[in-house]
C-alpha positions as CSV (number, residue, x, y, z in Angstrom):
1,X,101.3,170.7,34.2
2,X,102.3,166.9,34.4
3,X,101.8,166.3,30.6
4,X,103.8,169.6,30.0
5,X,106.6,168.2,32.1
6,X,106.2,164.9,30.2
7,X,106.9,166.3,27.0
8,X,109.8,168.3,27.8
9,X,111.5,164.9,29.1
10,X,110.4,163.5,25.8
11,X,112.0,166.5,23.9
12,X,115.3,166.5,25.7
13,X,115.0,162.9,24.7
14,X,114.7,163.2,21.1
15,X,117.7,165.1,21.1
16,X,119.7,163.2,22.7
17,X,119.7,160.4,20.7
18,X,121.3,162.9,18.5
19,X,124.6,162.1,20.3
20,X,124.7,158.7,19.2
21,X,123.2,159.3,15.9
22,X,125.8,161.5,14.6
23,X,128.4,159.2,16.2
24,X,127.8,156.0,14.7
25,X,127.2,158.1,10.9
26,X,130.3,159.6,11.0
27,X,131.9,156.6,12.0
28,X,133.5,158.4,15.2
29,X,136.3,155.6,17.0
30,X,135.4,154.4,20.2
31,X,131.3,154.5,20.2
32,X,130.3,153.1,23.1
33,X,127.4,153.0,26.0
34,X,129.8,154.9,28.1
35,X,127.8,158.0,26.8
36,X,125.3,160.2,27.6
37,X,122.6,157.4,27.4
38,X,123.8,155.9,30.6
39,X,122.9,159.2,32.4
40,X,119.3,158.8,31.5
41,X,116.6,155.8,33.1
42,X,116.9,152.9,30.7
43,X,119.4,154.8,28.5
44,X,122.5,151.8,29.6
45,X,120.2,148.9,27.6
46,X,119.7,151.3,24.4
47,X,123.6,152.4,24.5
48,X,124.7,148.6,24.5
49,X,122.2,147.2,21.9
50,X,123.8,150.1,19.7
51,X,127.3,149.5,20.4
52,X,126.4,145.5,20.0
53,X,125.2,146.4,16.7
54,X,128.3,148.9,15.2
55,X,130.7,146.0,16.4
56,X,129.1,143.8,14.7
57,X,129.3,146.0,11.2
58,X,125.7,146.6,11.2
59,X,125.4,150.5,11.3
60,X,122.1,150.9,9.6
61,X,120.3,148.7,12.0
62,X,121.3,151.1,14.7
63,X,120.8,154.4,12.9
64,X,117.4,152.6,11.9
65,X,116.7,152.0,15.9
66,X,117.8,155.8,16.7
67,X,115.7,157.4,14.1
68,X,112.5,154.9,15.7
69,X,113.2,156.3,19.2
70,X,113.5,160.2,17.8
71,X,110.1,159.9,15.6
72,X,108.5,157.9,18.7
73,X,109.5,160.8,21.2
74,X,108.7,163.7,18.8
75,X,105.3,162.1,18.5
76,X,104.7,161.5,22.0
77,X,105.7,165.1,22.5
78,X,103.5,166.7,20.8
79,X,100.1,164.6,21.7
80,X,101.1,165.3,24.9
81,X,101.5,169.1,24.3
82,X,98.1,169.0,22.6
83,X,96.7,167.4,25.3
84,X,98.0,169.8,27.8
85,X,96.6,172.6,25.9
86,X,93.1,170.9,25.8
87,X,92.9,170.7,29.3
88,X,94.5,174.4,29.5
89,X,91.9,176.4,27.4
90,X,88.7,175.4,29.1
91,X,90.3,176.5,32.2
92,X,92.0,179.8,31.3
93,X,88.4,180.7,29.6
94,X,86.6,180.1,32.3
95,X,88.7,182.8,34.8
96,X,87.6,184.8,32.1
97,X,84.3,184.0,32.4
98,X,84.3,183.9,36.2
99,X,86.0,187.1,36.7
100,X,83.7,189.1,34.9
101,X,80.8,187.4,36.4
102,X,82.5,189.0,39.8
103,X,82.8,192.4,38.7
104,X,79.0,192.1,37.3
105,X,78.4,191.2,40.8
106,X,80.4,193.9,42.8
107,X,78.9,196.7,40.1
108,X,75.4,195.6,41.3
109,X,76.6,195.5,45.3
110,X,78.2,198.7,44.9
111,X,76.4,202.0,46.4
112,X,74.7,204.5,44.2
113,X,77.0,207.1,45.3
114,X,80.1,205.0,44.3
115,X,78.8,205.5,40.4
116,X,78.2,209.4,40.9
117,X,81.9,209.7,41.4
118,X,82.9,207.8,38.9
119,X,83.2,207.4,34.7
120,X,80.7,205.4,33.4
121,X,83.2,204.9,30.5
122,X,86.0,204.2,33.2
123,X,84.2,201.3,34.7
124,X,82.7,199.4,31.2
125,X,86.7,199.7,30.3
126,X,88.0,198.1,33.5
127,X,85.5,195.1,32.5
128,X,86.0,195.2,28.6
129,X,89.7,196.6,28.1
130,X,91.3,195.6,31.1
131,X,89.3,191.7,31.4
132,X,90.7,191.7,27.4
133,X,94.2,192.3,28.4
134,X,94.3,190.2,31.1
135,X,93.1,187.5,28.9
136,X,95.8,188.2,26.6
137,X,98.8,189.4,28.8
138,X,98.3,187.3,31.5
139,X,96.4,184.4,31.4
140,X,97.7,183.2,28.3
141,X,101.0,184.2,29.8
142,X,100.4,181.6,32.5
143,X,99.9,178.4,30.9
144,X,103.7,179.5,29.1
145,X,105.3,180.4,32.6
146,X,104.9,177.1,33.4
147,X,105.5,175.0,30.2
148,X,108.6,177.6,29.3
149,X,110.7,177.3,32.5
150,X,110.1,173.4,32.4
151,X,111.2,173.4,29.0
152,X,114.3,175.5,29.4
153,X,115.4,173.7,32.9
154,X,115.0,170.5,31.4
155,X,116.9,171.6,28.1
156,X,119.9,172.7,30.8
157,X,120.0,169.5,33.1
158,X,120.5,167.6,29.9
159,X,123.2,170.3,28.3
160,X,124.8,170.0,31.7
161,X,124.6,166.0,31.6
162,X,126.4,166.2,28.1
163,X,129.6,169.2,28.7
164,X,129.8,170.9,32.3
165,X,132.3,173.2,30.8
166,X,129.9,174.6,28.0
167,X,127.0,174.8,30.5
168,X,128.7,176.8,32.4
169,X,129.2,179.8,29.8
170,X,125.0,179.6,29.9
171,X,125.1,180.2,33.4
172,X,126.9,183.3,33.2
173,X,125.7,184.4,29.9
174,X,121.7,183.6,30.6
175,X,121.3,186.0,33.7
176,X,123.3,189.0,31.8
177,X,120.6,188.1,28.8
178,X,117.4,188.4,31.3
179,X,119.0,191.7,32.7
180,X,118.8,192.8,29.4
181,X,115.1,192.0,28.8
182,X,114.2,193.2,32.3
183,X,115.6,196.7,32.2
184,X,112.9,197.0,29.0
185,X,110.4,195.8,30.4
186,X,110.1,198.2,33.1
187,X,107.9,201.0,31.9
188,X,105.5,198.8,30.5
189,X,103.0,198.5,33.9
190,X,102.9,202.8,33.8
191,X,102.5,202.7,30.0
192,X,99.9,200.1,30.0
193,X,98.0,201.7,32.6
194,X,98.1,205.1,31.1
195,X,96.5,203.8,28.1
196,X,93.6,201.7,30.0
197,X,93.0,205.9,31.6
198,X,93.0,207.1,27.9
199,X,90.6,204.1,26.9
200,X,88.1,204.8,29.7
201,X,88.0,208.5,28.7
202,X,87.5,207.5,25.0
203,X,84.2,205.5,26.4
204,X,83.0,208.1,29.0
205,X,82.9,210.4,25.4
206,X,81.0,207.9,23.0
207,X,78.6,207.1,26.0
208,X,77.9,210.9,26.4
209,X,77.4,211.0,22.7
210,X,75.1,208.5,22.4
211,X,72.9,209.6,25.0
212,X,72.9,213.4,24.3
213,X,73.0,213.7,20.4
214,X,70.1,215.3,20.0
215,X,71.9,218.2,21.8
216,X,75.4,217.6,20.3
217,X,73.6,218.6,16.8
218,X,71.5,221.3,18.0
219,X,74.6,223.1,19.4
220,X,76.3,222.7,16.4
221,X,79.0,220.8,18.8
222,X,80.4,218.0,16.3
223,X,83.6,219.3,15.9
224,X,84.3,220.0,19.2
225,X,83.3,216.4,20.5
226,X,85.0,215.0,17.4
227,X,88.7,216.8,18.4
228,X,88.0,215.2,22.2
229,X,87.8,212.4,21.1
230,X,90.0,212.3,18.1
231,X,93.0,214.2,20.7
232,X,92.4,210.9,23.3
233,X,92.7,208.4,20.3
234,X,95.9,210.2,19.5
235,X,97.0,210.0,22.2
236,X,96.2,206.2,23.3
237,X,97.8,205.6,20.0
238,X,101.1,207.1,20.7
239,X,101.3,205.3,24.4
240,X,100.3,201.8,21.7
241,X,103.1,202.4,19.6
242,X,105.4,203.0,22.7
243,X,104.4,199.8,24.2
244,X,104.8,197.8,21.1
245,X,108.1,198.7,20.4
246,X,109.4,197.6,23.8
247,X,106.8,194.7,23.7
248,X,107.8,193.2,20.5
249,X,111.3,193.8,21.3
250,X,111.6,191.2,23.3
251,X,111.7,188.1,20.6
252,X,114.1,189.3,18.2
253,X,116.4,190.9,21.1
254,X,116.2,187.2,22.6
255,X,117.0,185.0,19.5
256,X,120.2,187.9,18.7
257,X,121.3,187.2,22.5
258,X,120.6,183.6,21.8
259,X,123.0,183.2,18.6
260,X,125.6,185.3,20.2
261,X,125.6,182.9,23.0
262,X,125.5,179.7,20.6
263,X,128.7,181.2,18.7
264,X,130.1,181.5,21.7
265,X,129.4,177.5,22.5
266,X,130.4,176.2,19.0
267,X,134.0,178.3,19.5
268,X,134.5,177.1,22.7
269,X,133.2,173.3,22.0
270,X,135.9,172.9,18.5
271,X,138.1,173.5,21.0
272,X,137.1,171.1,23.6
273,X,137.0,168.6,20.4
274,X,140.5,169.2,19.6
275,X,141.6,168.7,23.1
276,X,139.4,165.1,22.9
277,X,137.8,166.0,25.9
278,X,134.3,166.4,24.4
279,X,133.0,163.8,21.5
280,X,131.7,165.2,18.4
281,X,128.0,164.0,18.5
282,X,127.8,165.6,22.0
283,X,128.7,168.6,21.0
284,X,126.1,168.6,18.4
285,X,123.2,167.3,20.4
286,X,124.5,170.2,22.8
287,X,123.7,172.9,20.1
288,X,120.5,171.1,19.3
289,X,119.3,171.3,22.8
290,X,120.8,175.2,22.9
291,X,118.8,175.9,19.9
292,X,115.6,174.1,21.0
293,X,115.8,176.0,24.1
294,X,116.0,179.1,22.9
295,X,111.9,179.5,21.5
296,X,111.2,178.2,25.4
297,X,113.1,181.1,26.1
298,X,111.9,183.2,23.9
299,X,108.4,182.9,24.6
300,X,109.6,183.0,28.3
301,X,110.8,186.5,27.7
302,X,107.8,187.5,25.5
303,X,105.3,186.1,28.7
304,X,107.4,188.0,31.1
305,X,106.6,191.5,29.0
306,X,103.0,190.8,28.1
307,X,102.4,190.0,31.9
308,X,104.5,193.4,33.0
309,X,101.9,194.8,30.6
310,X,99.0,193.5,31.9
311,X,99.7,193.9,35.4
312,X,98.0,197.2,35.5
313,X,95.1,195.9,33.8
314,X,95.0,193.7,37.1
315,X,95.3,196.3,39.7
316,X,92.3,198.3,37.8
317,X,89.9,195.2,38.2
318,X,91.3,194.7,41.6
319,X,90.5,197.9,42.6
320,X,86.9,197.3,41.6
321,X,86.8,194.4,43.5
322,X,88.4,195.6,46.7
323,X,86.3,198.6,46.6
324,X,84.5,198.6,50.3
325,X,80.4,198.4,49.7
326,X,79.4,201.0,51.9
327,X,75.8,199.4,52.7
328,X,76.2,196.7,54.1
329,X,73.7,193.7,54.1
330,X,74.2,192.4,57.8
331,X,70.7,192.7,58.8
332,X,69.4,189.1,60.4
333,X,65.1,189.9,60.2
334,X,63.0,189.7,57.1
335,X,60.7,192.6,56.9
336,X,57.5,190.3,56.5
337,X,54.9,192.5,56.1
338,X,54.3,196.4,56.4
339,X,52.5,197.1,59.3
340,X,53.1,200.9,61.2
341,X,55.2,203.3,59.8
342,X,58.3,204.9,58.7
343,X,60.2,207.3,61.4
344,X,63.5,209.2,60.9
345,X,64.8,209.7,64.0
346,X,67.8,212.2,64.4
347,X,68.7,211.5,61.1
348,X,71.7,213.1,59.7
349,X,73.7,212.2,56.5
350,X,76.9,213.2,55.2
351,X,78.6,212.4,51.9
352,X,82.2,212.7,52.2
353,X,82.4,214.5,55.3
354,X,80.4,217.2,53.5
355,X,76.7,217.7,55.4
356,X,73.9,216.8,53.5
357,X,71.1,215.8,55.7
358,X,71.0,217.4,59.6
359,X,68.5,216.3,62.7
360,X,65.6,215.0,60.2
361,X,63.1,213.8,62.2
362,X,60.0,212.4,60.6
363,X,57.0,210.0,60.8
364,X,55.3,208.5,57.8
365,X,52.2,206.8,59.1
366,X,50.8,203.3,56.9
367,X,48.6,204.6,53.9
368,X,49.8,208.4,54.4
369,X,51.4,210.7,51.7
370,X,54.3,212.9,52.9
371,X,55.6,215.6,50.4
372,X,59.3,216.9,50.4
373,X,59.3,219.8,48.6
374,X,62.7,223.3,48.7
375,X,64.7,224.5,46.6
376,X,67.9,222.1,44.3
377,X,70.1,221.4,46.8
378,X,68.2,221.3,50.1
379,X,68.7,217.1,50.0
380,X,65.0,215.9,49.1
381,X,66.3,212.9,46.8
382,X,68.9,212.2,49.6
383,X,66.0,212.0,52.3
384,X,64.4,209.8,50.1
385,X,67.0,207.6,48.9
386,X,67.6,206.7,52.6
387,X,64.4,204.4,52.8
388,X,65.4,202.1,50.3
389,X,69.4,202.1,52.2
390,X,70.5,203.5,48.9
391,X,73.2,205.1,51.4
392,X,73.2,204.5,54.9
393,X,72.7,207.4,57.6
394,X,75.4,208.8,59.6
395,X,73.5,209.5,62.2
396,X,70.9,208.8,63.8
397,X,68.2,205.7,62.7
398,X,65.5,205.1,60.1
399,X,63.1,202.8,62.5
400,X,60.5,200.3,60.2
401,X,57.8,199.5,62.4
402,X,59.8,200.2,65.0
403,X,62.9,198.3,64.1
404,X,66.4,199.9,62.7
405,X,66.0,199.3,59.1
406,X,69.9,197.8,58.9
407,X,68.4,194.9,61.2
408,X,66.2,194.1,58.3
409,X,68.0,192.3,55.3
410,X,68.2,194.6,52.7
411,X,65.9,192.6,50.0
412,X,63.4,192.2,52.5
413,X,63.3,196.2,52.6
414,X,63.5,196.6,48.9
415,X,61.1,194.2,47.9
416,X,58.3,196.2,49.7
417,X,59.3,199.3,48.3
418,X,58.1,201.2,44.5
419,X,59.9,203.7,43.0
420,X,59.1,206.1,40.0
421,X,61.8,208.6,39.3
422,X,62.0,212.0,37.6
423,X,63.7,210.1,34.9
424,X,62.1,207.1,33.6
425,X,64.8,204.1,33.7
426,X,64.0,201.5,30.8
427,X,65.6,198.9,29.3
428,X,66.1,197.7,25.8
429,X,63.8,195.0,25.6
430,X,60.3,194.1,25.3
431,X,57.6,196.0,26.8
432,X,56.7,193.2,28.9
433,X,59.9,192.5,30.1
434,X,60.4,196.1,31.1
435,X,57.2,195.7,33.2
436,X,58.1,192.4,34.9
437,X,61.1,193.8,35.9
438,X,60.6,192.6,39.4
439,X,58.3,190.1,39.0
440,X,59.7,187.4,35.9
441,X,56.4,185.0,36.8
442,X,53.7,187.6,36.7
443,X,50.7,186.5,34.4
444,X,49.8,188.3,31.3
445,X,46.3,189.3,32.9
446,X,48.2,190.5,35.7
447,X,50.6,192.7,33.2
448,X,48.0,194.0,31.8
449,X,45.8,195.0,34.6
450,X,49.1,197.1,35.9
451,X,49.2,198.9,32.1
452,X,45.6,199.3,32.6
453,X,46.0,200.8,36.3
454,X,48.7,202.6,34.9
455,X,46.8,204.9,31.8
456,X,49.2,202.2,29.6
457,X,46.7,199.7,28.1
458,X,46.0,201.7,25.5
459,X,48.8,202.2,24.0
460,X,50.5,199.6,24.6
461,X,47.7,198.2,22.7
462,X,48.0,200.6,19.7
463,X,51.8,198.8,19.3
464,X,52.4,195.9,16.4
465,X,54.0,193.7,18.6
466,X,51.7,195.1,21.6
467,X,53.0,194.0,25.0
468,X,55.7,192.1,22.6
469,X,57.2,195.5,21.6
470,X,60.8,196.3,21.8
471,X,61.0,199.8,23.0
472,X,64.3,200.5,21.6
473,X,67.8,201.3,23.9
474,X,66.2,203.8,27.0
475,X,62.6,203.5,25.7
476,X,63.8,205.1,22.8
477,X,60.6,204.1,20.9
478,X,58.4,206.0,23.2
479,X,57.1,209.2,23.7
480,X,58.4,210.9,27.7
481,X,54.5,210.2,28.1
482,X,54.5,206.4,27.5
483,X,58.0,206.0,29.2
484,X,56.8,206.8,32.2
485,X,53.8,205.4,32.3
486,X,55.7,202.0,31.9
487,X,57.6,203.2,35.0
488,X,54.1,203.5,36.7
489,X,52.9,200.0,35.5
490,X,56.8,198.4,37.0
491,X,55.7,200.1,40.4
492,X,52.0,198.6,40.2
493,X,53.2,195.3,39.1
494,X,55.3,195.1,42.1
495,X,52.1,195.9,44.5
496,X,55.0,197.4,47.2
497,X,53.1,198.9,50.6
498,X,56.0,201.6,50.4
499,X,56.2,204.4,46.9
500,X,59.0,207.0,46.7
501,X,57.7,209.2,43.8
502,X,60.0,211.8,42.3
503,X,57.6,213.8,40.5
504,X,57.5,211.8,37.1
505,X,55.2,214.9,35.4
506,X,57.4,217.7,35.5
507,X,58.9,217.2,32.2
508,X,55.9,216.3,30.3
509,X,53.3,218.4,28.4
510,X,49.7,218.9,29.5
511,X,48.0,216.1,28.0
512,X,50.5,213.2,29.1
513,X,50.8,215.4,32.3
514,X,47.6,214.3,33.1
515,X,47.5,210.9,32.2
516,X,50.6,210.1,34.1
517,X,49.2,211.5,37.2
518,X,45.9,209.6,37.4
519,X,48.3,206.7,37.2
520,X,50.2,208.0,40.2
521,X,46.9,208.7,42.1
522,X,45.5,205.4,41.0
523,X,48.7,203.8,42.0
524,X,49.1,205.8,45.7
525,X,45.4,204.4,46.9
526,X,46.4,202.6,50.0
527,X,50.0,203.0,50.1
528,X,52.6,205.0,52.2
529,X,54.0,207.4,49.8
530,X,57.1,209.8,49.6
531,X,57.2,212.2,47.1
532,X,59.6,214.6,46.0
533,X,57.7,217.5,44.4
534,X,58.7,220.1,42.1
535,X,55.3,221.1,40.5
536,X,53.8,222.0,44.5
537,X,50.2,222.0,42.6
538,X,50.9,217.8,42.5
539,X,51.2,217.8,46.5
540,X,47.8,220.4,47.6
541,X,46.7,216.7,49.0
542,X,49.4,215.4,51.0
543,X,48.8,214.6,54.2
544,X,52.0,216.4,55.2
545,X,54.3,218.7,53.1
546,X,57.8,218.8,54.4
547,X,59.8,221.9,53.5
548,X,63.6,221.0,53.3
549,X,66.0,224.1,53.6
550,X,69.8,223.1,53.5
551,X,69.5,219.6,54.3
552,X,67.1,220.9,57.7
553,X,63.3,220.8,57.8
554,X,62.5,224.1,57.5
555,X,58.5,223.8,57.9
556,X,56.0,221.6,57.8
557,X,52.4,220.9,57.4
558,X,49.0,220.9,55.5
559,X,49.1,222.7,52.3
560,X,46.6,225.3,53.6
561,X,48.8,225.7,57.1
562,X,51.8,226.3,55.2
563,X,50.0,229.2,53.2
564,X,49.2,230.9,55.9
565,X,52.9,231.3,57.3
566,X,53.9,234.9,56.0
567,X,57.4,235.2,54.1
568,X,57.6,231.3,54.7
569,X,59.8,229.4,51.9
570,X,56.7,227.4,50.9
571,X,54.8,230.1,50.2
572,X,57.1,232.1,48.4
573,X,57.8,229.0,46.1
574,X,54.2,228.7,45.5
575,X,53.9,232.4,45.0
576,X,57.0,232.1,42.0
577,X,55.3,229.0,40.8
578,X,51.8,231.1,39.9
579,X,53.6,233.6,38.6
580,X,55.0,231.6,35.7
């Protein structure tokens, strides 16, 4: 900010030498240092070795010593514009940089809930789109909201120091020009943030396409995704257009208020000049400052829209900021080891007001397998997404060895914890990488002894790169088979005391079917395990089978206890399940 400061007072400086300048070329009676130098520092020794040398008949020299002192300031201007802007840059790219490293951040603090409710596409815009416009509308806005004003208050202290009388027709006209701009201005926040809606829509669309395009073309449903997404492009384009035209409005609407007000200044200054009460080479430096001042003001004007504009983009990112995290991390002890058990006591859980979970009460012994098995809807993936504090309880406690698990940090919790879900959750990378997901250090005899543990050696092994194979965006590469046996292998890796299974064979065929569950059985030796089952022939073994029923436990037991309960709900689904 100082060197921008320092080269307006250079700039005002440079122009007002023009005062003199044009005096002493045109000969003008009575040039003196009784001018508009003596109102500047150091200005009263400049004025008099000028008027020293026009008495003594040596114009040239002092035109000569003019020009030297407008060069010098132009060139001192500018280095130190330049080197206002090289300090400026590095600084307005990194809030860039730091603000999107803090929504990263709050996206991976955020509850799981939190990303059922909303638009995948909505939040990659907020953190594409919306970081873009800031960058653009705002940031880049800043640096010229505080070089601009300088600019244009210095520009008016000098025009002021030159002819009170004309400065005060900019002090009447300026305020009815920024009414002007202000009134157009207005409905650029509800515009802009109409289209950041539109452009979140547009991703939500091309994300659903990519991941279900396989479907798209078997339903023949090109067109109809095409005019979606074709109608929201339409119709971000027409709220575009709308903001241009008020957005580039605002230079050209400035610089035709700007002349208007300079004709206005050159009428009114003639007649000052007639009246002798305003020198000639005044009023011309005057109208050199006016017209300098007006590209500060411009690009005032122009900062002033773009940051209207991205204002909205600002409350969007704010909103993801300020949004509360719902599991807290307060907890003070670190879950060292797994000793005793899990327990659900009085458990209850509902998800916006709406009852999910009610009076689950449950112990998982160390090294047992309990089963949750019901119908869709009766809250087995809720129960189980409890242990790991994916959401937190509204009632009731989940007790860890005896302690509340939120008196546990929640890494500590995590990290002794292994899940394999329904849907197997890769990343486009290497196989190895995808394997090491929780453990970065782990040895290569140690990855492979978790393929091997999970039925995954071998074809890992069958790869051209081998454990060096990129499996493509979502395991793309891979059969269902292979995916989740990678899944398998990430659990293994991790070694975790605790495994939440969501039955990861019921969308494969019989041969990867089995496969896949030797790795689970392999993988469940010696562990506590909770396992959401939809194929009940996978849970015969369990040492307890809980039967969920509207978010209640509905019965519970051994496989062969539950079988023996006549019209019981875990009977009957076996019953339909044998039927098939």
């Amino acid at each position: 900010m100082s060197f921008a400061v320092i080269a307006s007072l250079l700039s005002v400086f440079s122009l007002t030498m023009l005062a003199p300048l044009m005096s002493i070329i045109f000969n003008v009676d009575g040039f003196s240092a009784e001018g508009i130098l003596n109102k500047i520092p150091g200005g009263k020794y400049l004025g008099e070795a000028l008027t020293a040398s026009v008495a003594e008949g040596r114009q040239m020299h002092a035109v000569f010593i003019c020009c030297t002192f407008i060069i010098s300031a132009i060139f001192l201007k500018n280095l130190f514009l330049y080197l206002s802007s090289l300090i400026s840059v590095p600084v307005r790219s990194s809030i860039i940089i730091h603000l999107k490293n803090d929504m990263y951040r709050k996206v991976l603090s955020l509850p799981v809930g939190y990303f059922s409710e909303q638009k995948k596409g909505d939040i990659m815009s907020r953190m594409t789109n919306d970081v873009a416009q800031v960058e653009s509308s705002v940031v880049n806005a800043l640096e010229g909201m505080i070089k601009d004003p300088i600019m244009v208050i210095s520009y008016l202290a000098a025009m002021i120091m030159l002819s009170p009388t004309l400065s005060l027709f900019l002090l009447i006209l300026l305020p009815v020009t920024a009414f002007v701009i202000g009134r157009i201005s207005r409905t650029l926040k509800k515009q802009s943030n109409a289209a950041s809606l539109r452009v979140g829509d547009t991703l939500s669309i091309l994300d659903e396409t990519l991941g279900g395009i396989r479907i798209i073309k078997a339903f023949c449903a090109e067109k109809i995704l095409a005019n979606r997404f074709i109608s929201l492009n339409n119709t971000l384009l027409g709220i575009n257009k709308r903001m241009a035209a008020r957005r580039d409005l605002a230079s050209p609407l400035t610089e035709l208020l700007g002349v208007i007000v300079l004709c206005i200044i050159i009428y009114f200054g003639a007649n000052l000049i007639a009246q002798k009460s305003l020198d000639a080479g005044d009023l011309l430096a005057f109208i050199a400052m006016f017209a300098m001042m007006i590209n500060p003001a411009k690009a005032l004007s122009s900062s002033f829209f773009n940051v209207q504009t991205g204002s909205a983009a600002i409350e969007r990112i704010e909103d993801l900021l300020t949004t509360p995290v719902k599991v807290e991390d307060d907890g003070t002890q670190k879950l060292e080891e797994f000793q005793g058990g899990i327990e659900f006591k009085n458990v209850s859980f509902s998800y916006n007001d709406t009852p999910i979970l009610k009076n689950i009460n449950l112990t998982i012994p160390k090294g047992k397998s309990v089963a949750l098995v019901g119908s869709s809807g009766a809250g087995k993936s809720t129960l189980a997404d409890l242990v790991p504090r994916f959401h937190d309880v509204t009632h009731g406690e989940i007790l860890v060895d005896g302690v509340n698990i939120k008196d546990y940090s929640l890494q500590s919790v995590r990290e002794k914890i292994g899940i394999v879900s329904q849907e197997p959750i890769l990343f486009n990378d290497t196989i190895s990488n995808n394997i090491t997901l929780a453990d970065p250090g782990a040895s290569p005899e140690e990855i492979e002894n978790a393929a091997k543990v999970a039925n995954a050696f071998r074809f890992i092994e069958g790869k051209p790169e081998k454990f060096d194979t990129n499996i493509g965006d979502r395991g793309a590469k891979l059969s269902g088979g292979e995916k989740q046996r990678l899944t398998i292998a990430r659990a293994v890796l991790k070694n975790p005391p605790i495994l939440i299974l969501d039955e990861a064979t019921s969308s494969l065929d019989t041969e990867s079917e089995r496969l896949v569950q030797d790795a689970i059985n392999n993988m469940m030796q010696n562990r506590t395990s909770l396992v959401i089952a939809h194929r009940l022939s996978t849970v015969r073994n369990a040492d307890e089978i809980i039967v969920l029923n509207k978010g209640e436990i509905a019965e519970r037991g051994k496989h062969h206890e539950l079988m023996q309960i006549e019209g019981g709900i875990y009977r009957k689904l076996v019953d339909m399940q044998e039927m098939v």
